[in-house]
C-alpha positions in Angstrom: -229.3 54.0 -141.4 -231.2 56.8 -142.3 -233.9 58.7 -141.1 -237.9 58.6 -141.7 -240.0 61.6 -142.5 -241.1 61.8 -139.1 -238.3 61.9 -137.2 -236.2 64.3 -139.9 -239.2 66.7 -139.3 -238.9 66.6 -135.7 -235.2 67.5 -136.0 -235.9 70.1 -138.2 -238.0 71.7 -135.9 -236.1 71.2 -133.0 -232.5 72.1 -134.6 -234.1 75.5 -136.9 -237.0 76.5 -135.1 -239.1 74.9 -132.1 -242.4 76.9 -133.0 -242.0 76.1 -137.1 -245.3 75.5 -138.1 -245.3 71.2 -138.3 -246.4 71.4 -142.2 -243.3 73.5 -142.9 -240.8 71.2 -141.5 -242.2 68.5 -142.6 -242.2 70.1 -146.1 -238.5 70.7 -146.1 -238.3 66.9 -144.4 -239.6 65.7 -147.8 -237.6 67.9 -150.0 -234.6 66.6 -148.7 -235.6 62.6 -148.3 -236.4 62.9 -151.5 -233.1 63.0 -152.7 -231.2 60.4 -150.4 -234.6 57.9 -150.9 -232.7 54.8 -149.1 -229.2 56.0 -149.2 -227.3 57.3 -146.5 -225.2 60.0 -148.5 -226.0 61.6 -152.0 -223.6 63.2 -154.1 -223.4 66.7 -154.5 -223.5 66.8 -158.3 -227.3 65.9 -157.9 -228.3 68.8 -156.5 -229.4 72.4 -157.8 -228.4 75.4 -156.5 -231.2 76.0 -154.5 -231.3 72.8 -153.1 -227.4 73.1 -152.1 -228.2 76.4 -150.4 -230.7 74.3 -148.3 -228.6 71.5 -147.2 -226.2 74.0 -146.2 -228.5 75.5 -144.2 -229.3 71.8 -143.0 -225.2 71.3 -141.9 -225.0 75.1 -140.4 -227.9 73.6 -137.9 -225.8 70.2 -137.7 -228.5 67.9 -139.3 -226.1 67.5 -142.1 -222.4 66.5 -142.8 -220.6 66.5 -145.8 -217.8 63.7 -146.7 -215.4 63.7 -150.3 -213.4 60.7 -151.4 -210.7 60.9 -154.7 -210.1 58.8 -157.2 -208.0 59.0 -160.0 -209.0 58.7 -163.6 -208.1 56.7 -166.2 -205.7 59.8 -168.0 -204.4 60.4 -164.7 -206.0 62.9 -162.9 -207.3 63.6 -159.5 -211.2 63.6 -159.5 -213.0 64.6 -156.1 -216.0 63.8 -155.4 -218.2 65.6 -152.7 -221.1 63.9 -150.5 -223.8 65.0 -148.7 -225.3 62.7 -145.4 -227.3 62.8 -142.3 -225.2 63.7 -139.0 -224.1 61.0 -137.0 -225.8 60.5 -134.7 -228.9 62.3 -135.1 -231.2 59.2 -135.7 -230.6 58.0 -131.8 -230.3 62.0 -131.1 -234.2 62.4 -132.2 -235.0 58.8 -131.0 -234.4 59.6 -127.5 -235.8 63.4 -128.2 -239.2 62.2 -129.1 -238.9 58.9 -126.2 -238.6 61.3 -123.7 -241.1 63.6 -125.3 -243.6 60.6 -125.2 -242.7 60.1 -121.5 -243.6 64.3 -120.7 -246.9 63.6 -122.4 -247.8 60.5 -120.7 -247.8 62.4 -117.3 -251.3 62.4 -115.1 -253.0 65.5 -115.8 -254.9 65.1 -112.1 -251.4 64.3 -110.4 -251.3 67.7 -108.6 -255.0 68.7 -108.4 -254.7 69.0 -104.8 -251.5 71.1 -104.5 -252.9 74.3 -104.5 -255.3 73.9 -102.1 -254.4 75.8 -98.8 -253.5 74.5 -95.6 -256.4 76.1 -94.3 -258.7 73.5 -96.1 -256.4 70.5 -94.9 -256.6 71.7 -91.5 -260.6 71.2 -91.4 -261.8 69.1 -89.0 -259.1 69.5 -86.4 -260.1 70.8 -82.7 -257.9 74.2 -83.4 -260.6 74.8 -86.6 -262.9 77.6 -86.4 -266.0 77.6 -89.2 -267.4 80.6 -90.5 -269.9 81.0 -93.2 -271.0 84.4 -94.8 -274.0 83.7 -91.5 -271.7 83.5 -88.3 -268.3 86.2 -87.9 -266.1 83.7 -86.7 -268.2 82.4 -83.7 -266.6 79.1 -82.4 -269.2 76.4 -82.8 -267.5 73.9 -80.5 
Protein backbone atom coordinates (compact mmCIF):
# COMPACT_ATOMS: atom_id res chain seq x y z
CA UNK A 1 0.00 0.00 0.00
CA UNK A 2 1.51 3.09 -0.70
CA UNK A 3 1.26 6.55 0.16
CA UNK A 4 -0.85 9.64 -1.31
CA UNK A 5 0.66 13.02 -1.88
CA UNK A 6 -0.75 14.33 1.20
CA UNK A 7 0.35 12.17 3.58
CA UNK A 8 4.13 11.63 1.94
CA UNK A 9 4.23 15.52 2.33
CA UNK A 10 3.28 15.48 5.81
CA UNK A 11 6.10 12.91 6.53
CA UNK A 12 8.36 14.85 4.75
CA UNK A 13 7.87 17.70 6.89
CA UNK A 14 7.66 15.99 9.98
CA UNK A 15 10.74 13.46 9.36
CA UNK A 16 13.23 16.59 7.50
CA UNK A 17 12.01 19.61 8.78
CA UNK A 18 8.69 20.64 10.86
CA UNK A 19 8.86 24.42 9.73
CA UNK A 20 9.57 23.42 5.72
CA UNK A 21 7.60 25.59 3.89
CA UNK A 22 4.24 23.12 2.93
CA UNK A 23 4.95 23.97 -1.03
CA UNK A 24 8.54 22.53 -0.65
CA UNK A 25 7.57 19.21 0.80
CA UNK A 26 4.99 18.77 -1.13
CA UNK A 27 7.27 19.49 -4.12
CA UNK A 28 9.73 16.77 -3.23
CA UNK A 29 6.36 14.59 -2.27
CA UNK A 30 5.66 14.76 -6.04
CA UNK A 31 9.08 14.22 -7.25
CA UNK A 32 9.31 11.05 -5.61
CA UNK A 33 5.45 9.62 -6.28
CA UNK A 34 6.16 10.28 -9.45
CA UNK A 35 8.41 7.57 -9.90
CA UNK A 36 6.71 4.66 -7.79
CA UNK A 37 2.96 5.97 -9.46
CA UNK A 38 1.02 2.72 -7.95
CA UNK A 39 3.91 0.53 -7.06
CA UNK A 40 5.14 -0.03 -3.81
CA UNK A 41 9.06 -0.38 -4.73
CA UNK A 42 10.90 1.00 -7.90
CA UNK A 43 14.03 -0.24 -9.13
CA UNK A 44 17.04 1.58 -8.77
CA UNK A 45 18.13 1.54 -12.43
CA UNK A 46 15.28 4.08 -13.01
CA UNK A 47 16.71 6.70 -11.26
CA UNK A 48 19.32 9.53 -12.08
CA UNK A 49 21.83 10.57 -10.06
CA UNK A 50 20.25 13.40 -8.56
CA UNK A 51 17.20 11.67 -7.94
CA UNK A 52 19.29 8.70 -6.07
CA UNK A 53 20.99 11.40 -3.96
CA UNK A 54 17.35 12.36 -2.91
CA UNK A 55 15.97 9.09 -1.91
CA UNK A 56 18.97 8.70 -0.01
CA UNK A 57 18.39 11.54 1.74
CA UNK A 58 14.61 10.15 1.97
CA UNK A 59 16.15 6.61 3.85
CA UNK A 60 18.82 8.73 6.09
CA UNK A 61 15.36 10.32 7.52
CA UNK A 62 13.72 6.66 7.53
CA UNK A 63 10.89 7.45 4.89
CA UNK A 64 12.71 5.12 2.74
CA UNK A 65 14.04 1.51 2.63
CA UNK A 66 15.92 -0.22 0.13
CA UNK A 67 15.40 -4.15 -0.72
CA UNK A 68 17.78 -6.35 -3.58
CA UNK A 69 16.80 -9.79 -4.83
CA UNK A 70 19.33 -12.08 -7.33
CA UNK A 71 18.66 -13.97 -10.02
CA UNK A 72 20.71 -15.76 -12.22
CA UNK A 73 21.02 -15.33 -15.88
CA UNK A 74 20.62 -17.39 -18.59
CA UNK A 75 24.93 -17.67 -19.12
CA UNK A 76 25.14 -18.20 -15.58
CA UNK A 77 25.74 -15.34 -13.73
CA UNK A 78 24.61 -13.66 -10.59
CA UNK A 79 22.54 -10.47 -11.44
CA UNK A 80 21.40 -8.17 -8.47
CA UNK A 81 18.92 -6.16 -8.61
CA UNK A 82 18.47 -3.14 -6.09
CA UNK A 83 14.89 -1.59 -4.97
CA UNK A 84 13.81 1.31 -3.67
CA UNK A 85 10.23 1.43 -1.29
CA UNK A 86 8.41 3.38 1.27
CA UNK A 87 9.24 2.42 5.05
CA UNK A 88 7.16 0.05 6.67
CA UNK A 89 5.11 1.38 8.46
CA UNK A 90 5.05 4.85 7.75
CA UNK A 91 1.51 4.94 6.04
CA UNK A 92 -0.21 4.03 9.69
CA UNK A 93 2.90 6.11 11.14
CA UNK A 94 1.44 9.44 9.41
CA UNK A 95 -2.16 8.13 9.62
CA UNK A 96 -2.17 8.30 13.25
CA UNK A 97 0.27 11.59 13.08
CA UNK A 98 -2.29 13.61 11.24
CA UNK A 99 -5.53 11.71 13.38
CA UNK A 100 -4.19 12.98 16.38
CA UNK A 101 -3.21 16.23 14.71
CA UNK A 102 -6.96 16.56 13.65
CA UNK A 103 -8.01 15.82 17.30
CA UNK A 104 -5.34 18.98 18.70
CA UNK A 105 -7.17 21.20 16.27
CA UNK A 106 -10.60 20.21 17.04
CA UNK A 107 -10.05 21.55 20.64
CA UNK A 108 -12.61 24.58 22.00
CA UNK A 109 -10.84 27.70 21.55
CA UNK A 110 -13.23 29.29 24.60
CA UNK A 111 -12.48 26.06 26.89
CA UNK A 112 -10.24 28.02 29.23
CA UNK A 113 -11.48 31.65 28.82
CA UNK A 114 -12.07 31.77 32.43
CA UNK A 115 -8.83 30.45 33.81
CA UNK A 116 -7.07 33.41 34.17
CA UNK A 117 -9.29 35.24 35.83
CA UNK A 118 -8.29 35.89 39.58
CA UNK A 119 -9.68 34.60 42.54
CA UNK A 120 -10.35 37.95 43.53
CA UNK A 121 -13.14 38.26 40.81
CA UNK A 122 -14.66 34.73 41.84
CA UNK A 123 -14.81 35.73 45.24
CA UNK A 124 -17.37 38.77 44.41
CA UNK A 125 -20.37 38.72 46.04
CA UNK A 126 -19.36 36.90 49.14
CA UNK A 127 -19.85 38.70 52.76
CA UNK A 128 -15.79 38.82 53.26
CA UNK A 129 -15.87 41.15 49.67
CA UNK A 130 -14.90 44.64 49.95
CA UNK A 131 -15.79 46.98 46.62
CA UNK A 132 -13.81 49.80 45.63
CA UNK A 133 -14.01 51.86 42.61
CA UNK A 134 -11.48 54.62 41.47
CA UNK A 135 -14.58 56.87 43.87
CA UNK A 136 -14.41 55.14 47.38
CA UNK A 137 -10.59 53.92 49.07
CA UNK A 138 -11.75 50.74 50.20
CA UNK A 139 -14.75 51.87 52.31
CA UNK A 140 -16.82 48.81 53.29
CA UNK A 141 -20.28 49.38 51.75
CA UNK A 142 -22.05 46.68 53.86
Amino acid sequence: MSLNLGELTEAIRQSIDSDMEFTVAEGMAEHALGFFGYSDRIIDNALEPTDRNLFYMFQDYELLTTESEETTLWDGREWRIHYWKFKEGLRDKMLALLSSKDKVEEEDPYLDVYGDISERIWRHGEEEYVKSSVFTANVDNR
